[in-house]
Structure formats: structure tokens, C-alpha cells
Backbone as CSV, one residue per row, in Angstrom:
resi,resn,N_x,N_y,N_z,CA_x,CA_y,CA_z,C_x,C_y,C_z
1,UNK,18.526,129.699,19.193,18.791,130.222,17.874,19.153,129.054,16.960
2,UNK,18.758,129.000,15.765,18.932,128.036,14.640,19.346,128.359,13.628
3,UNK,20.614,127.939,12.957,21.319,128.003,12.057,21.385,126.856,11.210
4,UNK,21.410,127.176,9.962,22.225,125.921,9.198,23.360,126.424,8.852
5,UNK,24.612,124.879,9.270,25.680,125.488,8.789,26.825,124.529,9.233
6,UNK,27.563,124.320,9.602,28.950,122.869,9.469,28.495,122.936,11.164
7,UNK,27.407,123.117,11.687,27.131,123.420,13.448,27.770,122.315,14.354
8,UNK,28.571,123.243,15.427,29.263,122.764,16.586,30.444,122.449,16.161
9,UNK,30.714,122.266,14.484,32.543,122.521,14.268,33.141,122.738,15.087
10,UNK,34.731,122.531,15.079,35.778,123.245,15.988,36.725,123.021,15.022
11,UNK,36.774,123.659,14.390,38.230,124.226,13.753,39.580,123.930,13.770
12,UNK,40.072,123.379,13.449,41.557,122.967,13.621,41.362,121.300,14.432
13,UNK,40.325,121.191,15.734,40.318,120.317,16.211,39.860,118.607,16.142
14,UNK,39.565,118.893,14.500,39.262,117.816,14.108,37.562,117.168,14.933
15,UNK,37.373,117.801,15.886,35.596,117.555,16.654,34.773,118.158,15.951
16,UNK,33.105,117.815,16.794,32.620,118.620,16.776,31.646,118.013,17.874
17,UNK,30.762,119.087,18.075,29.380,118.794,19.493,28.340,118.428,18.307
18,UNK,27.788,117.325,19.088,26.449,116.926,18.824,25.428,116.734,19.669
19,UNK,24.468,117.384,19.847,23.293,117.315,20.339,22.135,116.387,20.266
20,UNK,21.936,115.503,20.967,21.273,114.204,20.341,19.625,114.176,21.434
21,UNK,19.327,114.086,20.831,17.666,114.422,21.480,16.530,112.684,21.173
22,UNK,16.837,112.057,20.599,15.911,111.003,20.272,16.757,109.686,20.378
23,UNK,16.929,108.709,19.739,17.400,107.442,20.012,18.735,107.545,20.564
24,UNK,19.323,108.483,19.718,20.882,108.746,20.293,21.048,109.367,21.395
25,UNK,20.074,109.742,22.482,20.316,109.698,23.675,21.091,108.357,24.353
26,UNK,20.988,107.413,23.841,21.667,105.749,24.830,22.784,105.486,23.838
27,UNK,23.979,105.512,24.916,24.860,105.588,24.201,25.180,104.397,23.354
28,UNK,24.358,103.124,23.688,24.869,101.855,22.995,24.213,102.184,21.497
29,UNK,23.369,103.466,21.351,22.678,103.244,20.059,23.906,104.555,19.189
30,UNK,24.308,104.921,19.441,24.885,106.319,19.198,26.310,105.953,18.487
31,UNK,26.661,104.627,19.295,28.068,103.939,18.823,27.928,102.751,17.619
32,UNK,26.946,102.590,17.612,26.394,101.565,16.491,27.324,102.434,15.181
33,UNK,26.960,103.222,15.053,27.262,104.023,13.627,28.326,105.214,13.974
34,UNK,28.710,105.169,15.336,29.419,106.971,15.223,30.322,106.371,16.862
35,UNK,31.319,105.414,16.217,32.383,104.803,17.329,32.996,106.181,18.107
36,UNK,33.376,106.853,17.344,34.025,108.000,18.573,32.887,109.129,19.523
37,UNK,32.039,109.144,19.698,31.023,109.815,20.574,31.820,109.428,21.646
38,UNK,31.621,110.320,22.530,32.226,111.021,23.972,31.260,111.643,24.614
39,UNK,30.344,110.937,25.953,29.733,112.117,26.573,30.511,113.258,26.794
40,UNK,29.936,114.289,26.665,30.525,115.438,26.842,29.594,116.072,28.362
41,UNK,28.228,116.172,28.123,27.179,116.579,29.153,25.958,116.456,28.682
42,UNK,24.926,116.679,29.944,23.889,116.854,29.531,23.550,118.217,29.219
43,UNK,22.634,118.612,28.324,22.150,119.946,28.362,20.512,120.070,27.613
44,UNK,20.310,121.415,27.877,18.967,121.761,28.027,18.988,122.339,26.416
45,UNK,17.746,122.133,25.151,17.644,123.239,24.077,16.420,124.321,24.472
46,UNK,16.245,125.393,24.610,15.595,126.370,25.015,15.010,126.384,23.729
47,UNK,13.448,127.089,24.119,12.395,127.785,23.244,12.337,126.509,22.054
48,UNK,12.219,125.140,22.269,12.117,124.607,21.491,11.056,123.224,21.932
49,UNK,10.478,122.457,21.410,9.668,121.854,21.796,10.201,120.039,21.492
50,UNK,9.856,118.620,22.138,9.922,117.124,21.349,8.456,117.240,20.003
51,UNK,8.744,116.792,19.603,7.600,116.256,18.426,8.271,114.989,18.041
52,UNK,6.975,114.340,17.367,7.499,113.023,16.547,6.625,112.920,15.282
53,UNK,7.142,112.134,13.688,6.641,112.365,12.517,7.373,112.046,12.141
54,UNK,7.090,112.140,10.780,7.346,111.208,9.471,7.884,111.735,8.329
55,UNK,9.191,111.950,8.038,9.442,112.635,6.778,8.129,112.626,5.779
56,UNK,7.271,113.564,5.026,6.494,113.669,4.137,5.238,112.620,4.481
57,UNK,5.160,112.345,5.734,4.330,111.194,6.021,5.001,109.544,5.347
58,UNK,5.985,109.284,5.056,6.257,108.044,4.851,7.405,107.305,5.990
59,UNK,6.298,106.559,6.039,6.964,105.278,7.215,8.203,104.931,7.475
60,UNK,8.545,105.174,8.799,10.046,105.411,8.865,10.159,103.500,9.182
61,UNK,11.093,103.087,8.229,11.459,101.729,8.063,12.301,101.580,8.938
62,UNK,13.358,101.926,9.636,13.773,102.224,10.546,13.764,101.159,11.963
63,UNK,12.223,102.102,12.460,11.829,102.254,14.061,9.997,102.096,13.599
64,UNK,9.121,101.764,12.428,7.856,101.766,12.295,7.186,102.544,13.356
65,UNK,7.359,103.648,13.224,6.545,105.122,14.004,7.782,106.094,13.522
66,UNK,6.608,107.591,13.987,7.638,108.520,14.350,9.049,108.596,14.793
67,UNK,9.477,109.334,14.108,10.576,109.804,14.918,10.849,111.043,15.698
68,UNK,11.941,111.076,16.439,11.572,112.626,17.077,12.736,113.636,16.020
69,UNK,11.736,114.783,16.497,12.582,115.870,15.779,12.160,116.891,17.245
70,UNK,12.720,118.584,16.489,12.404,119.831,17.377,12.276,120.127,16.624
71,UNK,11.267,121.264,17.359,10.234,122.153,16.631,10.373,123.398,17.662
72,UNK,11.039,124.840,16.779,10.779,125.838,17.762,9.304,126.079,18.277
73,UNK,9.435,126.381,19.336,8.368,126.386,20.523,9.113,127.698,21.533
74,UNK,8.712,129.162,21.162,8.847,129.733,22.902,8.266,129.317,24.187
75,UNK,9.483,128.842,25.284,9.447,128.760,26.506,8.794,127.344,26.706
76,UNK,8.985,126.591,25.626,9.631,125.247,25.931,11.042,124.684,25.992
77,UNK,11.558,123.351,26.597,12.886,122.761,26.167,13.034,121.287,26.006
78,UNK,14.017,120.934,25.480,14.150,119.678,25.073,15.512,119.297,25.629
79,UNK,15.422,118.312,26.604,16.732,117.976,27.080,17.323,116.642,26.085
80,UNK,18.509,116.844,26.330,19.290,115.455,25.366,20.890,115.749,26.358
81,UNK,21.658,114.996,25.507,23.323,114.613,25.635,23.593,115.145,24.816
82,UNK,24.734,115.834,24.856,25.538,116.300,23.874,27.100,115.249,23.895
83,UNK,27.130,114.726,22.666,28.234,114.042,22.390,29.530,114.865,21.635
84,UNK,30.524,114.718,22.028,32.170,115.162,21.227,31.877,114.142,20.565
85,UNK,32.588,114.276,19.025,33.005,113.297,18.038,33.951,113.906,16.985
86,UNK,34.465,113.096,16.413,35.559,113.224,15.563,34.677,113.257,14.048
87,UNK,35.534,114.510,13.891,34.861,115.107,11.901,34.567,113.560,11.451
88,UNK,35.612,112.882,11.553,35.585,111.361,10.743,34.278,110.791,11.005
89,UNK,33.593,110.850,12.166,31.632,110.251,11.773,30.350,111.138,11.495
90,UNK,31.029,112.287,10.996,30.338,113.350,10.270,29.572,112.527,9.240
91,UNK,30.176,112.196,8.515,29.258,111.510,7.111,28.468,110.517,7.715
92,UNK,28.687,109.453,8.931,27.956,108.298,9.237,27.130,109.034,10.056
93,UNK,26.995,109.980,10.688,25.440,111.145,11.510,24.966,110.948,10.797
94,UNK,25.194,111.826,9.500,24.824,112.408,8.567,23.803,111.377,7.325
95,UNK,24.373,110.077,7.174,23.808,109.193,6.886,22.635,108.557,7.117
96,UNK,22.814,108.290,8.915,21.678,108.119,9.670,20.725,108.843,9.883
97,UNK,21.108,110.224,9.696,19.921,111.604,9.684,19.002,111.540,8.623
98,UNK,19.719,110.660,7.692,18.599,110.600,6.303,18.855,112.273,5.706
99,UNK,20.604,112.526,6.032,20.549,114.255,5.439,20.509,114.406,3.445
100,UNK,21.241,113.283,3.107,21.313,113.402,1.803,19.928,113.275,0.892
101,UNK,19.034,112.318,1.622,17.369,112.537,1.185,16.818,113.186,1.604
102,UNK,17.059,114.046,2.208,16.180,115.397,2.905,15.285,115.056,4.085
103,UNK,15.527,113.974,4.559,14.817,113.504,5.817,14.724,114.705,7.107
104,UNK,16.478,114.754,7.474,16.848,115.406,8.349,17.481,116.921,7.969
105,UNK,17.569,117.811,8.316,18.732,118.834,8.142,19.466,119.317,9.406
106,UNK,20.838,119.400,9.158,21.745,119.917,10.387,21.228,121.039,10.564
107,UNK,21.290,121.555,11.962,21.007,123.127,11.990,22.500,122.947,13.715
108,UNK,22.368,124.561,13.423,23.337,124.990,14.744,22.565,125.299,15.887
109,UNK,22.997,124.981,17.112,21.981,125.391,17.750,22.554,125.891,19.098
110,UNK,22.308,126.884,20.165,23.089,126.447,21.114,22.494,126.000,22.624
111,UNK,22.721,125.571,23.126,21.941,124.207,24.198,22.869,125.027,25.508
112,UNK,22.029,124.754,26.516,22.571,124.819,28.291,23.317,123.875,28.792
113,UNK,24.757,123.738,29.050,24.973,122.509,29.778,25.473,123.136,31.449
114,UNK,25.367,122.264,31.659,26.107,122.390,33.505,26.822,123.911,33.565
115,UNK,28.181,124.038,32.263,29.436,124.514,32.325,28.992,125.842,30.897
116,UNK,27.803,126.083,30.760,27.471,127.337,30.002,27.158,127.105,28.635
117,UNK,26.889,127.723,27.877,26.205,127.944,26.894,27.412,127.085,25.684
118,UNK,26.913,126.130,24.924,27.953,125.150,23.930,26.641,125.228,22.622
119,UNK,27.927,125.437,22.022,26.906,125.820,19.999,27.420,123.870,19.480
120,UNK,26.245,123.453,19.281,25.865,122.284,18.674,25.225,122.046,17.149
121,UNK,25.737,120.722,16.813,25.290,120.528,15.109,24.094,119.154,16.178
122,UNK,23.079,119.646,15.189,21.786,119.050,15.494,21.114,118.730,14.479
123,UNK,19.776,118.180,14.727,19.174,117.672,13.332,17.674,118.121,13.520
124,UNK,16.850,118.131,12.577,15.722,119.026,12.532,14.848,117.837,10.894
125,UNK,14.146,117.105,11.380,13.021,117.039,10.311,12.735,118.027,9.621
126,UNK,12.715,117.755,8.012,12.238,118.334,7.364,10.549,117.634,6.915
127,UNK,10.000,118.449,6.401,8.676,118.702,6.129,7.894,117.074,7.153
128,UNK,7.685,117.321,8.047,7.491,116.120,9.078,5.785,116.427,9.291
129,UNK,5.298,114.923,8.917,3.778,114.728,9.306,4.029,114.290,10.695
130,UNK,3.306,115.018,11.773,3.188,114.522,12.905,2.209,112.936,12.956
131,UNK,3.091,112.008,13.846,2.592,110.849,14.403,2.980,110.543,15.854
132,UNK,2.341,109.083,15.397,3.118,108.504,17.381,4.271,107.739,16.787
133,UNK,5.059,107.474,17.449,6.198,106.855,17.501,6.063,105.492,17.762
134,UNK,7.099,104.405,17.796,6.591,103.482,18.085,7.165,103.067,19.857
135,UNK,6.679,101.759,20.666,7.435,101.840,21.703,8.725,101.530,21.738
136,UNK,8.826,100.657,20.419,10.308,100.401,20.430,11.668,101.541,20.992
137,UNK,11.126,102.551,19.876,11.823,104.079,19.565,11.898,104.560,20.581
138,UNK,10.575,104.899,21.536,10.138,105.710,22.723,11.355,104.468,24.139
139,UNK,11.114,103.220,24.091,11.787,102.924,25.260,13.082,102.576,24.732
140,UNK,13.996,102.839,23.927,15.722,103.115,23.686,15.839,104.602,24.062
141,UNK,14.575,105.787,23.907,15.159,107.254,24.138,15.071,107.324,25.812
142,UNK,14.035,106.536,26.128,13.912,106.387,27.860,14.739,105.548,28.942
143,UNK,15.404,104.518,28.076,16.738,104.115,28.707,17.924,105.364,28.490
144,UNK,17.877,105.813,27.151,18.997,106.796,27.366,18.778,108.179,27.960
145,UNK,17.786,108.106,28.563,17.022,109.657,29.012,17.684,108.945,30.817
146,UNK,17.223,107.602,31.001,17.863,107.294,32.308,19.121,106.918,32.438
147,UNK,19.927,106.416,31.955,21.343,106.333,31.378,22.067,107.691,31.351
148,UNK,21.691,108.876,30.988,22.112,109.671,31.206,21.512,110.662,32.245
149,UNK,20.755,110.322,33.287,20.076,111.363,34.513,19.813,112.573,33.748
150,UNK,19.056,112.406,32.579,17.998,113.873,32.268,17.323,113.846,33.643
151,UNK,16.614,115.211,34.130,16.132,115.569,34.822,14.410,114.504,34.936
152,UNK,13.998,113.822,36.730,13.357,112.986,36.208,11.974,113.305,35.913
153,UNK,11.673,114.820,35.572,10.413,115.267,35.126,10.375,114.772,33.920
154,UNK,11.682,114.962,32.935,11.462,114.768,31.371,11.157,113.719,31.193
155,UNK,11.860,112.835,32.222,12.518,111.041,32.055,10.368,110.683,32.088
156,UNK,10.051,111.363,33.560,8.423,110.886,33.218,7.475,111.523,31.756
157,UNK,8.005,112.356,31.530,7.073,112.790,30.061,7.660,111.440,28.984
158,UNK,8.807,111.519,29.321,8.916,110.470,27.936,8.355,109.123,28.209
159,UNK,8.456,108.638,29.598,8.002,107.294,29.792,6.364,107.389,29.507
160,UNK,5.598,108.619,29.386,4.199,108.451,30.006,3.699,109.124,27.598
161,UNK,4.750,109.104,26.787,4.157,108.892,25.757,3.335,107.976,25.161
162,UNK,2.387,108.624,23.928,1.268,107.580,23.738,2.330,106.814,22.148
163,UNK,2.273,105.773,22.169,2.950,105.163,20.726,1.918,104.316,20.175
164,UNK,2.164,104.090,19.073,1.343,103.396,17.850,1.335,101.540,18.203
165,UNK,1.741,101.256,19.523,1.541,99.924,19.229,1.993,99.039,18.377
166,UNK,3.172,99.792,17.547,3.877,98.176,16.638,4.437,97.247,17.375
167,UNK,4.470,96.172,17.428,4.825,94.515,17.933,6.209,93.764,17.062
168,UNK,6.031,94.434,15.884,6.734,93.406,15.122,8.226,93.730,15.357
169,UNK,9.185,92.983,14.807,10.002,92.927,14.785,11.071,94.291,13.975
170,UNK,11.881,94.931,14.961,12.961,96.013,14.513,14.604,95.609,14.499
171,UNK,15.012,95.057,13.170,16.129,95.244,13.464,17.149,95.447,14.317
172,UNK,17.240,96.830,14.574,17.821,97.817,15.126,17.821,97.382,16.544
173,UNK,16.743,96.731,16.891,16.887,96.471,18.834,17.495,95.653,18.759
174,UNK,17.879,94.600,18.082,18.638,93.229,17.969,20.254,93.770,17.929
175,UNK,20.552,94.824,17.346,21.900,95.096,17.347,22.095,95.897,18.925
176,UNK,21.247,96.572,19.483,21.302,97.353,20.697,21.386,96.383,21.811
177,UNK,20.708,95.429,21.545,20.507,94.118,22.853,22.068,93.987,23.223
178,UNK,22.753,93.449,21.414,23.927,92.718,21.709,25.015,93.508,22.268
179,UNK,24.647,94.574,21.992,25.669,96.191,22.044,25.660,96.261,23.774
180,UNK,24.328,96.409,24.341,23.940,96.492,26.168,24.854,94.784,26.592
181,UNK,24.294,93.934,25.629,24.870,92.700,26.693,26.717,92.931,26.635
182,UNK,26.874,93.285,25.418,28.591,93.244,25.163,29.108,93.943,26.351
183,UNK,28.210,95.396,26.811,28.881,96.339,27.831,28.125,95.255,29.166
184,UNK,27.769,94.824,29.265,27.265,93.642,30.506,28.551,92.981,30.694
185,UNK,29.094,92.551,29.551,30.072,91.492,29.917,31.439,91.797,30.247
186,UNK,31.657,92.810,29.341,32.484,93.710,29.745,32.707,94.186,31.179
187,UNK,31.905,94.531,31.602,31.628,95.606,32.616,32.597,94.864,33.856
């Protein structure tokens, strides 16, 4: 079921659940912008399908390919992580969703985990030209698809996507490298 609406709130508790289905599956990418994320679990979205595309068809500067969104689909699912976070990186999701340009929209949703049925704030492309993604995009969601033991049927659909072949240079992996080596050194 899909709602728009303050989705996966908790009231008084200052949280909320987030459902993360595409890059923000790995947690080193998830903390870049949204420091308090907390695995919470994995879980399943029912009757819903992966896709990838392009706000209005324009090039996501980003990740140069697609991005993923969901798309209801009966008696498909889309596995992801659901992260706890604090109201306080509401606006920085929200930022990254591209919600204030209409990229993304929150919707409510509620997802399967281990421990039963949990109502999640999620994100949903708006008016999205389907494309390929790039590999960049596709192998950060497949480290975090293995990083977090999604089931390893999904882990092979995502590894066995077709992407657009960009080469060049992304930002964004340069901050993730340093983010994986920091938890290397750490560790």
C-alpha cells in the first residue's frame, strides 16, 4: 500500500523508518548525508517492482545513468534495508531525494521484515523515463545488497543488470572509497 504522507514517523520519538532500496542500501553511502541511520533490518516491499530512469528524462548528474525507483507491480518485490533515523536527517533524505524539485516523492509504505509488518517513509520517482543505470550506481547497490545478506537470488539479479557503460569519473565513489577505507582502518 502507498501513501503520501510524513511515512514511517513515530511520534513523540523523534525517528522514523526508512526504506532504502538503491544506493542507500551500503551503509557507507547512507551516512555520507544522514549520520544517524541505524540498521534496523532487512525487509521485503510486496506487489512492487526495481526500475531505473531519469527524472523527466534528464541526466542524473549524480551517478550518469538511471536511478532506481519502485514501481507498483502485483506479485513482485523489492528487497532493501530499512534504516531508524532521527527527524533531524529528514531534510538531508529529503535533499538527496531531489524532493523539493520533484525528482523524488516520499510515499508510506509498508515492507516485511524478519519481526512483521513495519510502515516506512520511502521514495518513489516522479514522472521517470526508464533507462540503464550506470555501473557505478548498480555496483555501490550490489555491495550494499551483499553487506547487508539480501537474499542471494536478488543479490544475482542485481549483479547480472545491463548498465550504460559510463567510465568517467563520479564524484560520489571518491567520497564512498574514503568512507569503506575509514571503516577499514577503523575496524
Amino acid at each position: 500500500m502507498e501513501r503520501t504522507s510524513t511515512a514511517g514517523l513515530q511520534p513523540g520519538l523523534g525517528t522514523f523508518y526508512y526504506f532504502a532500496y538503491g544506493s542507500n542500501l551500503l551503509r557507507e553511502r547512507i551516512l555520507l548525508d544522514n549520520p544517524s541511520a541505524c540498521f534496523h533490518s532487512v525487509a521485503v516491499l510486496k506487489d512492487f517492482k526495481l526500475a531505473f530512469g531519469n527524472h523527466k528524462g534528464k541526466l542524473n548528474s549524480r551517478w550518469h545513468g538511471g536511478a532506481a525507483t519502485v514501481v507498483e507491480s502485483e506479485g513482485d518485490k523489492v528487497w532493501g534495508v530499512v534504516w531508524k533515523m532521527n527527524i533531524s536527517n529528514l531534510d538531508s533524505l529529503d535533499v538527496q531525494e531531489g524532493v523539493a524539485g520533484g525528482v523524488y516523492q516520499p510515499i508510506e509504505i509498508n515492507v516485511q521484515t524478519p519481526n512483521g509488518e513495519l510502515v516506512c517513509r520511502c521514495y518513489k520517482m516522479n514522472k521517470c523515463i526508464y533507462g540503464l543505470t550506470s555501473p557505478q550506481y548498480k555496483q555501490v547497490m550490489c555491495m550494499g545488497a551483499k553487506q547487508n545478506d539480501l537474499p542471494l537470488e536478488y543479490q544475482k539479479m542485481l549483479e547480472e543488470l545491463k548498465t550504460n557503460n559510463y567510465s568517467g569519473h563520479i564524484a560520489i565513489m571518491d567520497k564512498l572509497k574514503e568512507a569503506m577505507q575509514k571503516v577499514q582502518d577503523d575496524g
